[in-house]
mmCIF file of the C-alpha atoms, coordinates in Angstrom:
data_MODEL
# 
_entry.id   MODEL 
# 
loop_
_atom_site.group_PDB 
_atom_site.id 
_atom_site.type_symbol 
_atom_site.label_atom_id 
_atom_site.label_alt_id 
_atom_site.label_comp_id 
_atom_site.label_asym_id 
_atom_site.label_entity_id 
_atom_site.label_seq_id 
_atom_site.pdbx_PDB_ins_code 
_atom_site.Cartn_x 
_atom_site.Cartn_y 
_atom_site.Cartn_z 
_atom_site.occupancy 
_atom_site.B_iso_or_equiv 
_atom_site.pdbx_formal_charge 
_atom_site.auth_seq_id 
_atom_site.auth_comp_id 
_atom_site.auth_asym_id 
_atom_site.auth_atom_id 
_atom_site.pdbx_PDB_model_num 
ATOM 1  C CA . UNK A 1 1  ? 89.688  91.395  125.551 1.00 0.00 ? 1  UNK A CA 1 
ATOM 2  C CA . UNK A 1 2  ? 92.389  92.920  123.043 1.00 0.00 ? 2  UNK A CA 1 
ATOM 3  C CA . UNK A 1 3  ? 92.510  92.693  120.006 1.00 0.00 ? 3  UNK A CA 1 
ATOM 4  C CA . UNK A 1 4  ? 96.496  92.268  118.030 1.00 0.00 ? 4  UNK A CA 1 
ATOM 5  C CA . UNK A 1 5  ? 96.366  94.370  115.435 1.00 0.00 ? 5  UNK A CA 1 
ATOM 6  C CA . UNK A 1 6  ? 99.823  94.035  114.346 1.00 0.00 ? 6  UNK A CA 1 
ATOM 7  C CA . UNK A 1 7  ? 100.848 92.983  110.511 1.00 0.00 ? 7  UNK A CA 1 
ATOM 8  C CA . UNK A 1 8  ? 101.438 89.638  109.899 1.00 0.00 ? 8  UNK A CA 1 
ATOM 9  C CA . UNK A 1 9  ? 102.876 88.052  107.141 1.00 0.00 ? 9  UNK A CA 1 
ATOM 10 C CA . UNK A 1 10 ? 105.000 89.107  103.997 1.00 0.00 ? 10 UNK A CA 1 
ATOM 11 C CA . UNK A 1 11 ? 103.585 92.664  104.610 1.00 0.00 ? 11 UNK A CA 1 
ATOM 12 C CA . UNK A 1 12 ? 105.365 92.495  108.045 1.00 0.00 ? 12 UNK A CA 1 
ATOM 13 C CA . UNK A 1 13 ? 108.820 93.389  105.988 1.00 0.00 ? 13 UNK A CA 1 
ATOM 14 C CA . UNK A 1 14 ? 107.478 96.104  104.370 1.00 0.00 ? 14 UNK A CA 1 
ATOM 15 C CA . UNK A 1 15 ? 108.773 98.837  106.761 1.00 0.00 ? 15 UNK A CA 1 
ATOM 16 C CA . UNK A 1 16 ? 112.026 97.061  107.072 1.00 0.00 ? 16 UNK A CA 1 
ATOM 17 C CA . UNK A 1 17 ? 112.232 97.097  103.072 1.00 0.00 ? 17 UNK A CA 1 
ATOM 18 C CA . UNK A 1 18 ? 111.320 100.453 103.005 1.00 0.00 ? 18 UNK A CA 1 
ATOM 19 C CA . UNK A 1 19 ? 114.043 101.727 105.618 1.00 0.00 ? 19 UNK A CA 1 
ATOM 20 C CA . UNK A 1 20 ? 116.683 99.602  103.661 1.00 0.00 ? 20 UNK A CA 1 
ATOM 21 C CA . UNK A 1 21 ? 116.334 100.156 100.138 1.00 0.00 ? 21 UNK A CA 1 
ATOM 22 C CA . UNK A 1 22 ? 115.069 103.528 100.382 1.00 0.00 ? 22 UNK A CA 1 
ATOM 23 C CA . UNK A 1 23 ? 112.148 103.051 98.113  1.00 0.00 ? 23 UNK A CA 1 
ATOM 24 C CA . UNK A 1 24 ? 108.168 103.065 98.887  1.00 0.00 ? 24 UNK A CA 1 
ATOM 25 C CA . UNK A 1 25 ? 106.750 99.502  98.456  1.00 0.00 ? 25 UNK A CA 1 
ATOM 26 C CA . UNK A 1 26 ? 105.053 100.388 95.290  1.00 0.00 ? 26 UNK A CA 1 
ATOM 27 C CA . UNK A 1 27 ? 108.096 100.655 93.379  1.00 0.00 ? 27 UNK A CA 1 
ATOM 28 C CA . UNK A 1 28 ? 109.053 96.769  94.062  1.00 0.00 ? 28 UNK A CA 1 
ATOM 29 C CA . UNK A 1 29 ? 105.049 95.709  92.680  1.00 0.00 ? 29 UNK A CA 1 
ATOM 30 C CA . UNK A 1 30 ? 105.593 97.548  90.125  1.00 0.00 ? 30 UNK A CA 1 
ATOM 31 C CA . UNK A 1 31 ? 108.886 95.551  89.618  1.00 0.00 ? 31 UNK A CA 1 
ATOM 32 C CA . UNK A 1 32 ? 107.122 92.490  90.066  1.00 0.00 ? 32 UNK A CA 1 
ATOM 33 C CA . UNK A 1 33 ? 103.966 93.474  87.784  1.00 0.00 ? 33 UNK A CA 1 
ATOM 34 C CA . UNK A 1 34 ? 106.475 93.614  84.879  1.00 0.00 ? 34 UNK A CA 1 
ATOM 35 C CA . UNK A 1 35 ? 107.550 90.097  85.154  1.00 0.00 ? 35 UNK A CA 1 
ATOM 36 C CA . UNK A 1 36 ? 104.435 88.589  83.978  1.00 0.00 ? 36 UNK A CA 1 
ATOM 37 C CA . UNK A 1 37 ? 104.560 84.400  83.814  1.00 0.00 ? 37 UNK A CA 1 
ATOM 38 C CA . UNK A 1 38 ? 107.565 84.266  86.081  1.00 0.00 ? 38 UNK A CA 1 
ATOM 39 C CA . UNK A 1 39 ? 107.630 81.733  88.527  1.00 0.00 ? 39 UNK A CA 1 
ATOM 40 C CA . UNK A 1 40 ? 107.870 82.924  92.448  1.00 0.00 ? 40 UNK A CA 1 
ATOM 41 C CA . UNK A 1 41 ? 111.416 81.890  92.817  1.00 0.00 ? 41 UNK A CA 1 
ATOM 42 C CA . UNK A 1 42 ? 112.298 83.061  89.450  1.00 0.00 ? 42 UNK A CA 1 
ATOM 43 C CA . UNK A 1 43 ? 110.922 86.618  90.413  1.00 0.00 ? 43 UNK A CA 1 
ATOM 44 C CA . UNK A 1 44 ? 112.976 85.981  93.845  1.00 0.00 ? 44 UNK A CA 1 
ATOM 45 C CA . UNK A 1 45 ? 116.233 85.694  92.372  1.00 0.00 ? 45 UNK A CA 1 
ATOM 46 C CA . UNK A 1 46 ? 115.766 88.929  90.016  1.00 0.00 ? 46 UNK A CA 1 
ATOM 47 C CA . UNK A 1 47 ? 115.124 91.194  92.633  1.00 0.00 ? 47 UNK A CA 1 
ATOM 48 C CA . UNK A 1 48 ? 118.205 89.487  94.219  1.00 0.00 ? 48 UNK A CA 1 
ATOM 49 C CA . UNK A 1 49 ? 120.381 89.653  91.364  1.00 0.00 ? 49 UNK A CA 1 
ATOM 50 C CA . UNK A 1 50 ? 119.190 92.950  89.653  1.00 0.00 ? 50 UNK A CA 1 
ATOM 51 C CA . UNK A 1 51 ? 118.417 94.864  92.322  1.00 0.00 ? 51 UNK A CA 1 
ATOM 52 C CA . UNK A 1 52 ? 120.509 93.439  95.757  1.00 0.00 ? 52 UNK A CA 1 
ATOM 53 C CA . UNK A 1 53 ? 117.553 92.623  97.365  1.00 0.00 ? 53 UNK A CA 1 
ATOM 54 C CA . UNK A 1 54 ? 118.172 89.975  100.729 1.00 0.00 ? 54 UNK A CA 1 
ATOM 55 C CA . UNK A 1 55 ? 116.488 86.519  100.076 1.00 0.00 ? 55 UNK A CA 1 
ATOM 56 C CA . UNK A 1 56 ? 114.054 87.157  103.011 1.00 0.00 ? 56 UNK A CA 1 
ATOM 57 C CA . UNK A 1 57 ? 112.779 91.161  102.013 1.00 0.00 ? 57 UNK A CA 1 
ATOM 58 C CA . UNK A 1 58 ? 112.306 89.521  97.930  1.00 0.00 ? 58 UNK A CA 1 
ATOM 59 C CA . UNK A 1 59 ? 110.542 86.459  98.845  1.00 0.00 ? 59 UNK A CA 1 
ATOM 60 C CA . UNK A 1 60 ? 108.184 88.890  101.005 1.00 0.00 ? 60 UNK A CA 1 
ATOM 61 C CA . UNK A 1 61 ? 107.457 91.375  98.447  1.00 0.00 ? 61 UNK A CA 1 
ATOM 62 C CA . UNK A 1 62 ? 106.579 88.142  96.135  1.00 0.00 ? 62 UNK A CA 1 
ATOM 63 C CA . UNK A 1 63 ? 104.568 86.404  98.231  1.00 0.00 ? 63 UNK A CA 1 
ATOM 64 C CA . UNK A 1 64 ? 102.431 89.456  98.951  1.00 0.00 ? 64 UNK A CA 1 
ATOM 65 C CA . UNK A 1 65 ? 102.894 90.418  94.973  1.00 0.00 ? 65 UNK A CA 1 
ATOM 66 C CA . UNK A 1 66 ? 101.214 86.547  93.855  1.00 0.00 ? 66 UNK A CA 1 
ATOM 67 C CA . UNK A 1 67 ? 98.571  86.207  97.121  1.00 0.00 ? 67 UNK A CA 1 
ATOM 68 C CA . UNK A 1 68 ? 97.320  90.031  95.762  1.00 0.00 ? 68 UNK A CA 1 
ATOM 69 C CA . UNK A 1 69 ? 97.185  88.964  92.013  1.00 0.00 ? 69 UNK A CA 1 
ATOM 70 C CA . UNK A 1 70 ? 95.350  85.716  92.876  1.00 0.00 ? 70 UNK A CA 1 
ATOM 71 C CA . UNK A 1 71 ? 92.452  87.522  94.984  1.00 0.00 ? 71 UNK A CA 1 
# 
């Protein structure tokens, strides 16, 4: 038996945002950390707007960002 190993999820983009936008992960939490009371769609279309984010690589980094804040 094997066992998959491989990342699942919004954490599955990370390398992908990474090799893109040229900066580590960390910078776009801490992004997200500073919009406090946002909603996820809300945070979405910042990193979109403000930053030129794709839809698919912001949603990711929120959906990881709000599923880590609500362990």
């Amino acid at each position: 038996m094997t066992t998959d190993k491989s990342v699942k999820g919004p954490a599955s983009y990370f390398p992908s945002i990474e090799k893109t936008y040229g900066k580590p992960i960390n910078h776009w939490l801490e992004i997200l950390n500073g919009m406090n009371g946002k909603k996820h769609m809300e945070m979405v279309t910042i990193l979109k707007s403000e930053h030129g984010l794709g839809h698919g690589h912001a949603n990711a980094l929120v959906a990881h960002h709000m599923a880590s804040a609500a362990k």
